[in-house]
BADOBA-475473 format. One record per atom (N, C-alpha, C): x, y, z. Coordinates in pm, whole numbers, padded with zeros to 5 digits, always signed. Example, Ala and Ser with C-alpha at 12.3 -4.5 7.8 and 13.67 -1.06 7.14 Angstrom:
BEGIN
+01319-00569+00780+01230-00450+00780+01320-00330+00780+01285-00225+00708+01367-00106+00714+01290+00003+00787
//
This chain:
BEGIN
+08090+07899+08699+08135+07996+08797+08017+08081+08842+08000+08120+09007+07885+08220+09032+07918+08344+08988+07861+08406+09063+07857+08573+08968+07953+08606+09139+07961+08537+09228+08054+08575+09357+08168+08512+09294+08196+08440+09253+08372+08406+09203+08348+08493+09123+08311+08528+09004+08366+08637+08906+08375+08743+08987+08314+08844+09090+08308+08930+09144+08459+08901+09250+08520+08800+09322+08618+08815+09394+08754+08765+09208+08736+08726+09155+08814+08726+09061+08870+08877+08983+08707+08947+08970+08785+09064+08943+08820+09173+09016+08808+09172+09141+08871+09221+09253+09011+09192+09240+09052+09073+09246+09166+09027+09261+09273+09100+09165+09203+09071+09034+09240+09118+08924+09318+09288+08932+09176+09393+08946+09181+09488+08977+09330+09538+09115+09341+09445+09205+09450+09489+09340+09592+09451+09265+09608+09312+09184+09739+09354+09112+09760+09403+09004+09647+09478+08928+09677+09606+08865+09684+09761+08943+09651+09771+09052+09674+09890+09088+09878+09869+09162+09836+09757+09212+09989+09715+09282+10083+09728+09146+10063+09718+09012+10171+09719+08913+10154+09867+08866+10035+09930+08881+10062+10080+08883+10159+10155+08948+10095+10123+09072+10173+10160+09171+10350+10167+09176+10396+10041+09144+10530+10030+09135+10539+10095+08974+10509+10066+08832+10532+10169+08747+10576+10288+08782+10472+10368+08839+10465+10487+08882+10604+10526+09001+10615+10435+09069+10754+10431+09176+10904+10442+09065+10860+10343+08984+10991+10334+08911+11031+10441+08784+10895+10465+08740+10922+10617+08672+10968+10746+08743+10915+10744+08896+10991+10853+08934+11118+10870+08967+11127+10701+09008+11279+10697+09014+11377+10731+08927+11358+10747+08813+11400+10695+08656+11443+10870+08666+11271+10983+08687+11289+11091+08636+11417+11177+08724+11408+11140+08835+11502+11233+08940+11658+11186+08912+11699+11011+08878+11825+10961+08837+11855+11051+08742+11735+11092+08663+11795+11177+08507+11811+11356+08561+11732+11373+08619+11749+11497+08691+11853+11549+08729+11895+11481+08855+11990+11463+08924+12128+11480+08796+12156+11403+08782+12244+11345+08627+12276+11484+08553+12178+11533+08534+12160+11667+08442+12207+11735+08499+12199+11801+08659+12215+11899+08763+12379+11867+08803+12362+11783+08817+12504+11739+08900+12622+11653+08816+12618+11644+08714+12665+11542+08598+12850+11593+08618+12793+11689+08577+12949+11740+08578+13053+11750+08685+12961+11851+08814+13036+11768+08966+13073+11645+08972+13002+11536+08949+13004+11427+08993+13107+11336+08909+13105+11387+08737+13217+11282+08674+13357+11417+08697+13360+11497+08786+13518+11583+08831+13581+11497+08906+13459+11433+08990+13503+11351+09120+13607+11285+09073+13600+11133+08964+13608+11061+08926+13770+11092+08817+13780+11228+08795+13855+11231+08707+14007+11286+08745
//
């Protein structure tokens, strides 16, 4: 391998680790505000229901 394939290899490398950051980071916030939310409104929301 040249030192240009290792160099576009770890590029590559590097874009779907930021892309799986990226969504981590999407899905933790999602996670924190579902629980938020939940906490804030828990009780309104299972009155609805009852």
């Amino acid at each position: 391998m040249s030192t240009n394939t290792n160099a576009e290899v770890i590029e590559k490398e590097r874009s779907m680790a930021r892309t799986t950051a990226i969504g981590l980071g999407v899905w933790l916030a999602v996670t924190v505000a579902a629980v938020v939310l939940l906490l804030l409104f828990g009780d309104v929301i299972s009155s609805l229901f009852v």
